[in-house]
N, C-alpha and C positions, 0 to 999 in steps of 0.2 A: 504493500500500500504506500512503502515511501515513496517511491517512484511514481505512483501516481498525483498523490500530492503534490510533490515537484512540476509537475505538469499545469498540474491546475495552478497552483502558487506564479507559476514561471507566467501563463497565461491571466493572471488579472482575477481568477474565479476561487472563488470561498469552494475549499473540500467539505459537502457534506457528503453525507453518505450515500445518499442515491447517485450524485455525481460520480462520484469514486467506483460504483458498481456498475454505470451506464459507460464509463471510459475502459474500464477493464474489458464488459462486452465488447465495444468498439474494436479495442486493442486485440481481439482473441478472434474479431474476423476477415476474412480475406477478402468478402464481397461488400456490396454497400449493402442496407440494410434500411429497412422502410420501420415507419414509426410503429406499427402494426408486430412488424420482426421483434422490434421490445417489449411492448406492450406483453405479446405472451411470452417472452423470454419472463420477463419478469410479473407473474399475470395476478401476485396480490396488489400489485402500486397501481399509482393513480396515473392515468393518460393522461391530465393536464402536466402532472408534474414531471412527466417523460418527456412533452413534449416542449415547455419549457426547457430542460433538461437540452436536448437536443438542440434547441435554438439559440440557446445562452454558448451552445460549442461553436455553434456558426458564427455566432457575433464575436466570439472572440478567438476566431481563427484556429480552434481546434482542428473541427469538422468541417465541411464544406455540405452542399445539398446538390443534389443530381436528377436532373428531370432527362430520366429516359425513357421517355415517347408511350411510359405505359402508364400513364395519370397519377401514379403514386411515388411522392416524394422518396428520394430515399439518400443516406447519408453516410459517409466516409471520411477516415481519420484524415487530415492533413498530412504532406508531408512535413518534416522539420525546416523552419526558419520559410515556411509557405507563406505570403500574407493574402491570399487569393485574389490577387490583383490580375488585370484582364493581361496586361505586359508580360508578366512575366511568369507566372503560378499556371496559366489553363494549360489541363492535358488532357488525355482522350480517353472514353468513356468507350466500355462495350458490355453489348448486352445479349447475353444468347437466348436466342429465342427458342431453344429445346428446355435449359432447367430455365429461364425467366430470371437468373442471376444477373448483375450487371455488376463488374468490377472497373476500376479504376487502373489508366496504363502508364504511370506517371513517367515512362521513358520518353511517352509521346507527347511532344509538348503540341499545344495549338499555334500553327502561325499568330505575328499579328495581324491585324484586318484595320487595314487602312479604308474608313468612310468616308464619303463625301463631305465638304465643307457643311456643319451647322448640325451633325450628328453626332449623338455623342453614345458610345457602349455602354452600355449599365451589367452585362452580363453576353457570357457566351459559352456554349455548351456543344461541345462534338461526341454523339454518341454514333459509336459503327454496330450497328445489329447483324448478327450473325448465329455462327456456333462455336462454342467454347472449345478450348483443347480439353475439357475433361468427357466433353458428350461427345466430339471427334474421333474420341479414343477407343469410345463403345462400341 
């Protein structure tokens, strides 16, 4: 748990206990995960406070949020020293469409995307849908 707290300490956010055990899930998976994946991961706590939970890591650059094209948000740890800014943090999202996992490919970063005079990016999201190397393999 020291290591968790460090995390949270390092990041701006009070270690309570829900946080401490919502970072640990986080840390222990390989795919993103929707608010729903917590929810019954942990299914005596409360959904506001997961989802709070969740939002309080996006705001303060833990997590990030991933809209891949299936209506349901879903969330991934940051990398280290990430600040998810549109420059220099975006990388590429995939989502296999046999198990419905969608992982993050932080090797692949996003170009930048130069817009037109008087636009300005608020957000930008590359997901490739496909099949996984683990349903590939079957």
């Amino acid at each position: 748990m020291q290591n968790l707290e460090k995390i949270l300490a390092h990041n701006h956010i009070k270690p309570t206990a829900m946080r401490l055990l919502v970072l640990q899930f986080l840390l222990n998976k390989k795919v993103a995960i929707s608010l729903t994946d917590v929810e019954n991961y942990f299914d005596q706590s409360d959904r506001t406070t997961l989802y709070r939970t969740l939002n309080t890591f996006v705001a303060k650059g833990i997590s990030h949020k991933i809209d891949d094209g299936t209506g349901i948000t879903k969330y991934a740890l940051c990398e280290e020293n990430c600040h998810c800014e549109i420059n220099t943090d975006l990388h590429l999202h995939f989502h296999c469409t046999n198990c419905n996992e969608t992982v993050c490919i932080t090797d692949y970063k996003i170009p930048q995307i130069h817009l037109p005079k008087g636009y300005i990016a608020e957000n930008v999201n590359l997901v490739v849908k496909g099949i996984c190397d683990k349903c590939n393999c079957k």
